[in-house]
C-alpha positions as semicolon CSV with decimal commas, in nm:
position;residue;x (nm);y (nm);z (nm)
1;X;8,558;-9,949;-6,463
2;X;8,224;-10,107;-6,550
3;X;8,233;-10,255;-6,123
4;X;8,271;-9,866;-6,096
5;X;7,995;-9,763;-6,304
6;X;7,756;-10,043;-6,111
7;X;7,822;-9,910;-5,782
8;X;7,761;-9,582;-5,837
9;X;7,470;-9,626;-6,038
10;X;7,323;-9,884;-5,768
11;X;7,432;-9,618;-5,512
12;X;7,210;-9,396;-5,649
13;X;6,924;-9,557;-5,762
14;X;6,863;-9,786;-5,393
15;X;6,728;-9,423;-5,238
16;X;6,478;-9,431;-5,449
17;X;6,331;-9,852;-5,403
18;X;6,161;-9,680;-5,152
19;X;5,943;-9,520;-5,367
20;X;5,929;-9,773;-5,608
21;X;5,822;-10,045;-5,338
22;X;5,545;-9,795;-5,155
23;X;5,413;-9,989;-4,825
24;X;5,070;-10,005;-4,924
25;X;4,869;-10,083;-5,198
26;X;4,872;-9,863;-5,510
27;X;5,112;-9,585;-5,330
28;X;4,824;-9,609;-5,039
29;X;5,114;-9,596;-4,756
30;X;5,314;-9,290;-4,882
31;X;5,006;-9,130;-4,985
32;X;4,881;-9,177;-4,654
33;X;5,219;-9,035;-4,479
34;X;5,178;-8,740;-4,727
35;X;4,817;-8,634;-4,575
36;X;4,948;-8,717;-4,189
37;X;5,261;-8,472;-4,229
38;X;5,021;-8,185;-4,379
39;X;4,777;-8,244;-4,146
40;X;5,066;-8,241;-3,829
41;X;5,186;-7,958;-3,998
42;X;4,884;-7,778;-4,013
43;X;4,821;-7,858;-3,692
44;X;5,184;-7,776;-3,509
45;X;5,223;-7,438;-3,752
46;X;4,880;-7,338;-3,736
47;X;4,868;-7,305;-4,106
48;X;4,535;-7,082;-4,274
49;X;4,320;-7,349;-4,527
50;X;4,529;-7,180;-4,790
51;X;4,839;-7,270;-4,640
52;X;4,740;-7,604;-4,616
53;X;4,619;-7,632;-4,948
54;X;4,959;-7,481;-5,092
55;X;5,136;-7,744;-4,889
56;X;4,969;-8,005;-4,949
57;X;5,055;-7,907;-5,346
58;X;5,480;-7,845;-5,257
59;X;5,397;-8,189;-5,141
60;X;5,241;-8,325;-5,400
61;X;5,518;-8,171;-5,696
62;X;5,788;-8,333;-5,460
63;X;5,623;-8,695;-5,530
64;X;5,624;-8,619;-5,866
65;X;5,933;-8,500;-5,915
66;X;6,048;-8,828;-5,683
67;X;5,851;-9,045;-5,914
68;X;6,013;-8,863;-6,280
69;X;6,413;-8,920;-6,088
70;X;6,328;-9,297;-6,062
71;X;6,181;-9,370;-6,374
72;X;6,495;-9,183;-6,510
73;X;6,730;-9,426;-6,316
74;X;6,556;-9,707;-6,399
75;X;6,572;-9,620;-6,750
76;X;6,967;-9,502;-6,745
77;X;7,000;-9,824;-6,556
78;X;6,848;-10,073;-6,869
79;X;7,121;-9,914;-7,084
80;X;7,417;-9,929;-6,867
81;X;7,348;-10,323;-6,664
82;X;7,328;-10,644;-6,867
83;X;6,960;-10,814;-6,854
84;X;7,130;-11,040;-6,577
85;X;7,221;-10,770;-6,373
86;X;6,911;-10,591;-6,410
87;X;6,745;-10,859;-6,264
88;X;6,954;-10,888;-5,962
89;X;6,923;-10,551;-5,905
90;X;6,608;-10,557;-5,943
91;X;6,597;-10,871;-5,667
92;X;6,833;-10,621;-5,477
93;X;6,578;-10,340;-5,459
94;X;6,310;-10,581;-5,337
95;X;6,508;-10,740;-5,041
96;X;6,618;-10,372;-4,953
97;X;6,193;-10,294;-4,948
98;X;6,179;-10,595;-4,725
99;X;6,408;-10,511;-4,487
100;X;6,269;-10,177;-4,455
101;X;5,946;-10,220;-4,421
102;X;6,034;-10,481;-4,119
103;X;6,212;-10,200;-3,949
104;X;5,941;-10,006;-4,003
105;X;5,636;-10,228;-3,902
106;X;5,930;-10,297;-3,570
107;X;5,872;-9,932;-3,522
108;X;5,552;-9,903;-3,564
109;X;5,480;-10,174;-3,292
110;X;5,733;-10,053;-3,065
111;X;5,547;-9,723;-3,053
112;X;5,178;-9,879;-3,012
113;X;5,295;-10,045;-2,666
């Protein structure tokens, strides 16, 4: 049961290392990716300034929103995992960020050449 209760809650919360683990500094990276989808958006849709600006806030609510869900998690997390477990999970969440953001930076160079 409690092997249950562990997978499902690190099934649920490893979504959201992303978020925890932004690529740049302070958030800088998903902030960033933020501004670059409204401004393709605005761009492919031919939004009005309004538009953009109401975007741009749907955007903004969703981050927050985001953000609340993981502190949540973590929170549900402390009361459910021993402090041992909490800090491999915590070690989890950070190898998961590195792997990703290797894939990502592969990416990334992939598309420069």
């Amino acid at each position: 049961m409690n092997k249950k209760i562990i997978t499902i809650a690190l099934a649920l919360a490893l979504p959201f290392a992303v978020f925890a683990f932004p690529g740049g500094q302070d958030g800088d990276h998903i902030q960033g990716h933020k501004g670059d989808r409204v401004e393709r958006l605005t761009k492919e849709l031919n939004l009005t300034p309004e538009q953009t600006s109401q975007l741009t806030q749907v955007f903004q609510e969703e981050q927050a929103k985001r953000e609340a869900i993981r502190k949540e998690t973590d929170q549900r997390l402390q009361t459910v995992l021993t402090p041992e477990q909490m800090t491999k999970f915590e070690e989890l969440k950070k190898q998961r960020h590195e792997k990703w953001q290797k894939r990502h930076q592969e990416k990334k160079d992939k598309s420069a050449k």
